[in-house]
C-alpha positions as CSV (number, residue, x, y, z in Angstrom):
1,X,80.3,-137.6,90.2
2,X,81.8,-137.0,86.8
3,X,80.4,-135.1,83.8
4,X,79.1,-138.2,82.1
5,X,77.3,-139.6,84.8
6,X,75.4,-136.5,85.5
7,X,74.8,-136.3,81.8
8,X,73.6,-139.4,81.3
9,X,71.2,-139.0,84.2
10,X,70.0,-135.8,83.1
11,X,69.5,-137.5,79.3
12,X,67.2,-140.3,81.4
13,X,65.1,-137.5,82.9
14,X,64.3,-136.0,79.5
15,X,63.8,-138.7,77.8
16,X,61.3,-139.7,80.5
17,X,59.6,-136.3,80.5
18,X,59.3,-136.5,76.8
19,X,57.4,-139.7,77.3
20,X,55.6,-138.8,80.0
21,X,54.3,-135.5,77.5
22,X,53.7,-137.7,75.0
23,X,51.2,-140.0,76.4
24,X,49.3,-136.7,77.9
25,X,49.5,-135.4,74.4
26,X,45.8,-135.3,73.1
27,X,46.6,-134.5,69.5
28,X,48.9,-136.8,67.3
29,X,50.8,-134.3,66.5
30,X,52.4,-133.5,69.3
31,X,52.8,-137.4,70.4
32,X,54.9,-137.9,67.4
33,X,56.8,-134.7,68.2
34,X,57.5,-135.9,72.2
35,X,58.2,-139.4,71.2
36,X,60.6,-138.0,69.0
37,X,62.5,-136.0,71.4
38,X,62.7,-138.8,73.9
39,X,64.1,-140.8,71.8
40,X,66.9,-138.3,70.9
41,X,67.5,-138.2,74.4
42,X,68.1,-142.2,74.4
43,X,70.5,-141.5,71.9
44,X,71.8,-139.1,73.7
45,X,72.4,-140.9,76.8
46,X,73.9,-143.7,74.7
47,X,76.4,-140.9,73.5
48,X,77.7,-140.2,77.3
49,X,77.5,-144.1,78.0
50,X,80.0,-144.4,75.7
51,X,81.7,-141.2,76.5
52,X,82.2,-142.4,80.1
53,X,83.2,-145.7,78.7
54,X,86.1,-144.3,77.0
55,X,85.0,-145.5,73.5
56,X,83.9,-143.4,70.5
57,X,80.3,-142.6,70.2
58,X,78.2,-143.4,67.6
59,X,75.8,-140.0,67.2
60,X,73.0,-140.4,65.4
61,X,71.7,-137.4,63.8
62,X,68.5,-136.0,65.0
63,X,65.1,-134.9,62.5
64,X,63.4,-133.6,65.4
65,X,63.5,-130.1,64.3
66,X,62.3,-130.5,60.6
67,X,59.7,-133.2,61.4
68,X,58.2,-130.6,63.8
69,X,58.2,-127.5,61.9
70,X,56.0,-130.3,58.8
71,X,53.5,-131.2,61.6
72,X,53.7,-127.8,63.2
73,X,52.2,-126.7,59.6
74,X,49.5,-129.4,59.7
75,X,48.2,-127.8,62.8
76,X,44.8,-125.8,63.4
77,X,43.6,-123.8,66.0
78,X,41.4,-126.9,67.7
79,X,44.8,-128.6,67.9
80,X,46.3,-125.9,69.6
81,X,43.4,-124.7,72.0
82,X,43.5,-128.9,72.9
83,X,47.1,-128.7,74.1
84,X,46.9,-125.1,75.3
85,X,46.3,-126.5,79.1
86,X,49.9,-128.4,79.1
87,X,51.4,-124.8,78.1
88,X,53.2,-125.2,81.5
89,X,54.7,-128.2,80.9
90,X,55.9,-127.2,77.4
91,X,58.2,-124.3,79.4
92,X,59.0,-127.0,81.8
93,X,60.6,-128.7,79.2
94,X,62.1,-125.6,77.7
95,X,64.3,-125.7,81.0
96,X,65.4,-128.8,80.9
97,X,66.4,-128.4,77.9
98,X,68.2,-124.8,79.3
99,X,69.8,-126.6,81.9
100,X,71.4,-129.3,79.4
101,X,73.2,-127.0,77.4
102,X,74.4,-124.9,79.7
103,X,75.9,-128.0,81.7
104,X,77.3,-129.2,78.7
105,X,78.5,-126.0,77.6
106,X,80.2,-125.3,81.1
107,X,82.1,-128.6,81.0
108,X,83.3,-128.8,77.2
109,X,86.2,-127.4,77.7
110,X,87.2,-129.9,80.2
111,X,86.7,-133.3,78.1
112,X,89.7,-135.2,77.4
113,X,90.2,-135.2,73.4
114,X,88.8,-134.4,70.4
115,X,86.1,-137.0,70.0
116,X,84.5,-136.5,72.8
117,X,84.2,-132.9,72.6
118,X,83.4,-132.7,69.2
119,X,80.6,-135.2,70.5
120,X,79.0,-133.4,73.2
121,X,79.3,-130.1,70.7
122,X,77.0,-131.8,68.6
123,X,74.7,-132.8,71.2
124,X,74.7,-129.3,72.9
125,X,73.5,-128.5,68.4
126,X,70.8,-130.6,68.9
127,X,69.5,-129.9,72.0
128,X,69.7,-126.5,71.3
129,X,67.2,-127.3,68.6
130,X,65.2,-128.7,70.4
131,X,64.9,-125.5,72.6
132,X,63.8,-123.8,69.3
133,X,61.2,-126.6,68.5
134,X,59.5,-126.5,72.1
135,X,59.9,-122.4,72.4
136,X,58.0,-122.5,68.7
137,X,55.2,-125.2,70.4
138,X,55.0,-123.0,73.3
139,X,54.1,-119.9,70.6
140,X,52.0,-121.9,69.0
141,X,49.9,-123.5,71.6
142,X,49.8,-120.2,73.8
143,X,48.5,-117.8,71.0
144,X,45.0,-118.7,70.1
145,X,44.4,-117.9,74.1
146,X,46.9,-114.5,74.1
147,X,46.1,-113.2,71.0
148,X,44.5,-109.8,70.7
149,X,43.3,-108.4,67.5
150,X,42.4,-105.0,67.6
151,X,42.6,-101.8,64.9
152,X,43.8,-99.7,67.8
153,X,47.2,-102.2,68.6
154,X,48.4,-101.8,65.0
155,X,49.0,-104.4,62.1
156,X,50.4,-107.8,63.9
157,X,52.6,-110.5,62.2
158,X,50.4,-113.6,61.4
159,X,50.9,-116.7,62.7
């Protein structure tokens, strides 16, 4: 199996986990956020379509990561103690997001010509960012519950 056809595959599974977090989502928020990503990862897998077809992608820039950081700012603490259950799932996703860039990183070197590898190098960017979106919704979400705020631990960084 080549490099696209695993990509592509791996693009369907995120895109369908995204969706899958989206409709469990119990905040809007976070539905928008999810719906976003797995839509990136339909772009993505349209990307390695084309890739594998031996014609030049058309890559669609992603707003994931600035759209999230505006409705991470919305946020309260009910929104986060609502979502604080899925925390698991949120560093599920983190993996598969782990596991996409280092796949893609691995096999870069190996594309045949400049387009595609300048494609995939964009796409390893983006899905890098959304490693640093969910790895923020994970702090988020997981905080209210972890925090401790005590005189005797010192001065803490708000959040």
């Amino acid at each position: 199996m080549d490099i696209f056809t695993i990509a592509i595959q791996l693009e369907q599974e995120g895109a369908k986990f995204y969706e899958e977090l989206a409709a469990k989502s119990t905040t809007k928020g976070l539905k928008s956020i999810f719906t976003m990503l797995a839509k990136d990862e339909k772009n993505h897998e349209k990307v390695f379509t084309s890739l594998r077809n031996k014609s030049v992608p058309a890559m669609v820039p992603s707003s994931v990561a600035e759209e999230a950081k505006a409705i991470f700012k919305e946020f309260d603490k009910e929104n986060y103690l609502k979502e604080a259950p899925q925390v698991s799932m949120y560093e599920k996703a983190l993996e598969v997001e782990q596991k996409s860039i280092d796949l893609y990183t691995s096999h870069l070197e190996e594309l045949e010509g400049d387009e595609a590898r300048s494609a995939v190098k964009i796409i390893i960017a983006e899905e890098k960012k959304h490693y640093e979106t969910l790895e923020e919704l994970v702090k988020l979400v997981s905080r209210p519950q972890r925090w401790v705020e005590n005189a005797e631990f010192g001065v803490r960084k708000d959040y």
